[in-house]
N, C-alpha and C positions, 0 to 999 in steps of 0.2 A: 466386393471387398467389405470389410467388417472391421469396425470402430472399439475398440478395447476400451469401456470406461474406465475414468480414473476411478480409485477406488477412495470414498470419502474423505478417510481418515487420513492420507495420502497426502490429497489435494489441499484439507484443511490445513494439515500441517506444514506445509509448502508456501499456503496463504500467510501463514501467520508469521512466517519466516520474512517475507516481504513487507508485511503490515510492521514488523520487529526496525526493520531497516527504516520505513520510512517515520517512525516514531523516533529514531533515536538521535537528539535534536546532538547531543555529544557527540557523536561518530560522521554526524552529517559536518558538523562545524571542524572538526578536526580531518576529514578527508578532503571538503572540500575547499577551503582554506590552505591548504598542504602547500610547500614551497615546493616539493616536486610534483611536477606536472603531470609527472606519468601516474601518480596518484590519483588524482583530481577527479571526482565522479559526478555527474551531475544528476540534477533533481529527475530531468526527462528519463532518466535510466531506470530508475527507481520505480515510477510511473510507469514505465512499458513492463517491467515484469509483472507486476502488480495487474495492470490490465489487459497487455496482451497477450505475454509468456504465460500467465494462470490464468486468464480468463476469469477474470473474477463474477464478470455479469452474467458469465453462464452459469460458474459456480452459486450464486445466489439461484436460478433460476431455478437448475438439475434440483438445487437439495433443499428447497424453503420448507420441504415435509418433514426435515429432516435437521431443523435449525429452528431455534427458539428465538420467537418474537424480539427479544434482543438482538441476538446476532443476526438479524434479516435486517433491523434497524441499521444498525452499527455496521453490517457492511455493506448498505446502500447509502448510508451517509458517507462512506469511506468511496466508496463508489465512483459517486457523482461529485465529492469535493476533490478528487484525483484527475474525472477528469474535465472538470472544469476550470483546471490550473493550467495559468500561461506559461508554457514553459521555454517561449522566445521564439525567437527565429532560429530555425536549425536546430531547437531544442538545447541552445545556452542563453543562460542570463548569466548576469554577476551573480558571484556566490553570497556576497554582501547583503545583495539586493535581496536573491530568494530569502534566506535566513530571517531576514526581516517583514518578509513580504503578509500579511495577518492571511491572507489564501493559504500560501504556505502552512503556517502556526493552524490554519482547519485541516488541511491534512493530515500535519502529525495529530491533533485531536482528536480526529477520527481516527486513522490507526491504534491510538492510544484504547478510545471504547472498543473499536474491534477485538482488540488484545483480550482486554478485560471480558468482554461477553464471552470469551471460552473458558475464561476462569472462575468465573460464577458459576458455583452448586446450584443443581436445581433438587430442591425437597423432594 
């Protein structure tokens, strides 16, 4: 059996869609806050696309020939601050708590440089 790679452009773009979500400190506060429940999304969810649905550590690995010293930075800082976040028991905390949480606030930071490292010109 034979393995189809993702194809770069693809992948990155898919990445940055996740990195998008878990920066956007506005759409986190407003979903998860949300008086409907069936709204309610939590941080763990965010974190499993990000790492497991895109494989983001492979993704670094497959293309570091292929990604500029920033963005190798920027998303292994994105990386390991993702998943080194407590994301509870059963994967909920208060939404109060994450929001506040300064681990949290490294995540979206990180996301935030990740973003940015694809938007830098390179001369």
């Amino acid at each position: 059996m034979t393995s189809m790679a993702i194809p770069f452009e693809f992948w990155t773009e898919n990445l940055l869609s996740a990195a998008r979500d878990l920066a956007d400190a506005e759409h986190q506060e407003q979903r998860w806050l949300a008086v409907d429940v069936a709204a309610w999304e939590r941080p763990a969810e965010l974190l499993n696309v990000l790492l497991d649905d895109m494989n983001f550590e492979l993704y670094i690995e497959e293309n570091r020939f292929a990604l500029t010293e920033e963005q190798i930075s920027s998303a292994t800082a994105l990386a390991q601050s993702a998943a080194d976040f407590d994301v509870g028991p059963g994967g909920w905390r208060d939404p109060h708590e994450v929001l506040s949480d300064p681990a949290w606030e490294r995540v979206r930071g990180n996301a935030q440089l990740f973003i940015a490292s694809f938007e830098t010109k390179c001369d």
